[in-house]
C-alpha positions, -999 to +999 in steps of 0.1 A: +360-918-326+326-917-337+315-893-362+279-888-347+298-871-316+303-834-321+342-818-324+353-798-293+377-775-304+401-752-276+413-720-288+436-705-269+451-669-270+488-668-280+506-644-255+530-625-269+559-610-247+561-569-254+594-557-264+615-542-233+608-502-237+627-478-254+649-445-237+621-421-255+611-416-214+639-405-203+645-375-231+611-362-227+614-364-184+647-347-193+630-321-210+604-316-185+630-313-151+646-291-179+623-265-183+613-270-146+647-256-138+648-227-163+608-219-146+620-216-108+653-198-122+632-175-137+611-166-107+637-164-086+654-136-112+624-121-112+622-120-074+653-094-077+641-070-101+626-043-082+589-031-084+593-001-107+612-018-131+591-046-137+559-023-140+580-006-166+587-034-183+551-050-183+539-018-196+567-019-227+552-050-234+516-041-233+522-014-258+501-020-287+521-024-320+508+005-339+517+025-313+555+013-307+556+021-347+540+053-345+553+065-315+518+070-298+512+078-263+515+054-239+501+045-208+537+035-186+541+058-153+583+058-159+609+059-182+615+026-201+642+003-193+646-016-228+659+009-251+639+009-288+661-003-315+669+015-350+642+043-366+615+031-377+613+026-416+572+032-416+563+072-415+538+084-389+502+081-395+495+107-380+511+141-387+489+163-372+496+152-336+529+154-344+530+189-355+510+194-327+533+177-297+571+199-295+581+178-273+615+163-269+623+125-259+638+142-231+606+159-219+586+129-226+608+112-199+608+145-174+568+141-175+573+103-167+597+112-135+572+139-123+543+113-127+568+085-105+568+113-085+537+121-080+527+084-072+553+080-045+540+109-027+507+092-024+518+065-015+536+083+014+506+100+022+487+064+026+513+055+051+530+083+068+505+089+099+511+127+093+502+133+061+473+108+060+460+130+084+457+155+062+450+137+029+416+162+022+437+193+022+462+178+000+460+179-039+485+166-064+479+170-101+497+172-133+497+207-154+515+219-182+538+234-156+548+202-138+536+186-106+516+204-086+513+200-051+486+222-031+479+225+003+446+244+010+428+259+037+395+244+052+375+259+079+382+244+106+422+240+100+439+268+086+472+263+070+483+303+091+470+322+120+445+346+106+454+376+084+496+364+088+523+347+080+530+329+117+524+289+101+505+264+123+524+230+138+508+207+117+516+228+080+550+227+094+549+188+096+533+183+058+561+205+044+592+192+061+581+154+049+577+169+021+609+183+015+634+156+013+612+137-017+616+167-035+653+161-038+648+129-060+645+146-092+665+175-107+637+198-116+634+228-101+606+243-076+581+271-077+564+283-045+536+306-047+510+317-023+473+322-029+447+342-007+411+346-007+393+375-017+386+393+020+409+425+015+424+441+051+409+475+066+434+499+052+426+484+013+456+480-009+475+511-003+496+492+029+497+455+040+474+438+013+470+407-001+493+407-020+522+410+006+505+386+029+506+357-002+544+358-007+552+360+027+533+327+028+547+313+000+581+321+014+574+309+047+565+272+030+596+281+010+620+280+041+601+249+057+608+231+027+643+238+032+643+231+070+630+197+056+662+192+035+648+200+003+681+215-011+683+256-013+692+257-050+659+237-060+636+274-059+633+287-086+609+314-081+586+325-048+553+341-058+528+359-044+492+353-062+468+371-039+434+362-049+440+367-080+438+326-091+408+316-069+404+279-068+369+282-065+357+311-088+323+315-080+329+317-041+365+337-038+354+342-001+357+302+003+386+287+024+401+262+001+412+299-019+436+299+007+465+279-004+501+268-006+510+254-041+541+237-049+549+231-088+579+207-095+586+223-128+594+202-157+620+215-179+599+230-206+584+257-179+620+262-165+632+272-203+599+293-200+609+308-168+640+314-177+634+331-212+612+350-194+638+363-175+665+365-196+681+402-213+654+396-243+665+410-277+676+443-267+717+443-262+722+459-229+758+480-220+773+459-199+798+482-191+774+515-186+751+492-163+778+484-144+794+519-133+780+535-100+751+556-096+752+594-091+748+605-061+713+623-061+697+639-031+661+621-021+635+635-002+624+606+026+592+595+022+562+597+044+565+566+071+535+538+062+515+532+094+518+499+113+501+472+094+466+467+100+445+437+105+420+421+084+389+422+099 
């Protein structure tokens, strides 16, 4: 070869053959159809649990921590379905609420049932044709009492013929749906009967006001019942006359003119009842319970036929 002519030199690439793969694949596709399984297991569990309990549970959950520690107020609608574990070891921050709340766990619960409550009767009201009818003259709200549910009087569509007792069709129809969800919870019912301020002819010395608002409220009383709202529920029937306008300033207005139903909670029916109870004075059972004397009454002048307001 002649040294004058320049050197070709080939390079070539040197293949190399790759090793035959590993089974790393098939433990992490494993893994993955693994937790796709324990996903769709999950929804479908999920899919069974009804609607109130998982709100219940999504609001245990959302609970901030200081307030599952302290025992804070919370923002849940029901009773919770995971119970809380031992007492908490941290004291409460804050005292003064405490002192302040009386309370029991068991009342804190009662208020949650009376607030399922009262969200189940609206949504009855959204989609019972009835009472969606009459969604303006219907007013639910929470007291220190319990539920309350008010029916109330507008212009154009009183709850009673005028100056009576005698209940129109339609108030008849609001009640008797009414009834039955009343049955759902234990609590007791109070019915009372509210007026406005227009007095009858003859004043307060006959047929007032005062008569004409617990006839009303037992009137509702006994539709309630027709409903199916059990007899034992009432606890008391009242007569208000307009004595608790709902609109102060005008206690000539309509809306005065009302039906309210409470759904007690158990701290009013303790109330109620202490109210009612013997007291501290110790009665004689045994000289209460001997008959009356016989003792000669004059009769009393006969009241003149009840007069209508004008």
């Amino acid at each position: 070869m002649n040294k004058s002519e320049p050197r070709i030199v080939i390079r070539r690439a040197k293949r190399r053959h790759e090793a035959p793969h590993g089974g790393s694949w098939k433990i992490a596709y494993a893994d993955f159809m693994t937790a796709m399984m324990a996903f769709f297991l999950v929804m479908w569990l999920v899919s069974l649990v009804p609607q109130k309990d998982l709100q219940e549970m999504a609001e245990y959950f959302r609970m901030p921590l200081m307030e599952a520690i302290t025992g804070g107020k919370r923002n849940d609608t029901g009773s919770t379905v995971i119970p809380g574990g031992s007492p908490s070891p941290i004291p409460n921050v804050n005292p003064i609420s405490s002192r302040g709340d009386t309370r029991t766990e068991g009342d804190i619960r009662d208020t949650r049932r009376l607030e399922d409550l009262k969200a189940e009767i609206e949504r009855l009201i959204q989609t019972d044709p009835v009472l969606l009818a009459f969604r303006p003259q219907l007013l639910l709200d929470m007291t220190p009492d319990g539920l309350r549910i008010q029916i109330i009087d507008k212009d154009n569509r009183p709850m009673f013929a005028t100056g009576s007792a005698i209940m129109q069709s339609y108030m008849r129809n609001i009640l008797r749906e009414l009834g039955p969800l009343l049955n759902d919870l234990p609590n007791s019912v109070s019915v009372a009967g509210h007026t406005d301020s227009m007095q009858y002819a003859a004043g307060e010395r006959y047929y007032s006001n005062w008569e004409l608002s617990a006839d009303r409220a037992n009137a509702a009383r006994k539709e309630l019942v027709i409903g199916g709202m059990a007899e034992t529920k009432v606890k008391r029937v009242l007569g208000m006359s307009s004595s608790v306008s709902l609109i102060k300033d005008n206690p000539l207005a309509a809306v005065n003119r009302r039906i309210s139903v409470v759904v007690l909670n158990k701290q009013a029916e303790r109330r109620i009842d202490e109210q009612n109870a013997s007291g501290t004075t110790a009665y004689n059972l045994k000289e209460i319970m001997e008959p009356a004397a016989s003792v000669n009454v004059p009769d009393m002048p006969t009241l003149p036929a009840t007069p209508l307001r004008p």
